[in-house]
C-alpha positions as CSV (number, residue, x, y, z in Angstrom):
1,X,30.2,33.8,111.2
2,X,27.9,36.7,111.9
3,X,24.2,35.7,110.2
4,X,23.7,39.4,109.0
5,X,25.1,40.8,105.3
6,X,28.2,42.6,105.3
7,X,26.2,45.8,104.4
8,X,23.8,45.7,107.2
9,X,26.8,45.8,109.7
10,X,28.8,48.4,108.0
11,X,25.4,50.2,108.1
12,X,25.4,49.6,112.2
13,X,28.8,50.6,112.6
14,X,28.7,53.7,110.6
15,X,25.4,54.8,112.5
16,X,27.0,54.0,115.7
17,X,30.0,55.9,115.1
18,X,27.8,58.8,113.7
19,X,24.9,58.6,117.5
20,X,28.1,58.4,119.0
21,X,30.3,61.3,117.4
22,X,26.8,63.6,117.8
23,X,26.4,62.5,121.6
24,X,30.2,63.0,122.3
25,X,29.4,66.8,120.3
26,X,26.6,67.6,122.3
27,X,28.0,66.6,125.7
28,X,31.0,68.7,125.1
29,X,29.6,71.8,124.3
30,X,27.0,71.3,127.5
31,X,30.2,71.3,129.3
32,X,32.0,74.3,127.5
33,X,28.4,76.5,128.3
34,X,27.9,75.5,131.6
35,X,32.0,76.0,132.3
36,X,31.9,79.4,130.4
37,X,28.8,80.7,133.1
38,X,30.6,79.1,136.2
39,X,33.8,80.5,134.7
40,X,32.0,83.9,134.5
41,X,30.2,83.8,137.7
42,X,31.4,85.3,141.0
43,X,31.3,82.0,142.4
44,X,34.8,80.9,140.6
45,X,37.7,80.9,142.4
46,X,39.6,82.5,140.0
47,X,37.3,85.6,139.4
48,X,38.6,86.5,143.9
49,X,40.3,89.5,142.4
50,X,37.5,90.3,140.3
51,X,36.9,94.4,139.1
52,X,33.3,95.3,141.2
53,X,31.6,98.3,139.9
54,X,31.5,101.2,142.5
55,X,29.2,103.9,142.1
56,X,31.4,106.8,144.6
57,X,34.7,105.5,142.4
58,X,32.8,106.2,138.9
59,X,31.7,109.7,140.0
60,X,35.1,110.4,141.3
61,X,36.4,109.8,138.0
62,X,34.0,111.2,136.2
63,X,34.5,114.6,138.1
64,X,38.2,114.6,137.7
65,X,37.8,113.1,134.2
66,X,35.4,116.8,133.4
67,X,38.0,119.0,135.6
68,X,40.9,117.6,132.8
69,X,39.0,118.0,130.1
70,X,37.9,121.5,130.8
71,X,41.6,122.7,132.0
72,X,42.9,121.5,128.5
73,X,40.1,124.4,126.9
């Protein structure tokens, strides 16, 4: 028989459970913020096909954007 009261290891086992639960917490959302920048990032495989922002393309359809909106006058 364990030499330590009954309340002393429901004690232990509640703060164990309770470090542990907080660690397991912590660790997962480190992993969700750190997979939510690589996930983001032009490094991910899945970003190949990624929109890129093209200055010549913008003022293209900016122009024709204005040439619409003044025909419509």
């Amino acid at each position: 028989m364990s030499k330590l009261p009954l309340s002393v290891r429901v004690t232990d086992v509640v703060h164990r459970a309770t470090v542990l639960g907080l660690v397991g917490i912590a660790v997962v959302g480190t992993g969700s913020i750190f997979f939510n920048i690589y996930a983001n990032s032009d490094f991910a495989k899945m970003n190949k096909n990624k929109l890129k922002f093209h200055r010549e393309e913008y003022e293209q359809a900016r122009a024709a954007q204005g040439v619409a909106s003044e025909e419509s006058k």
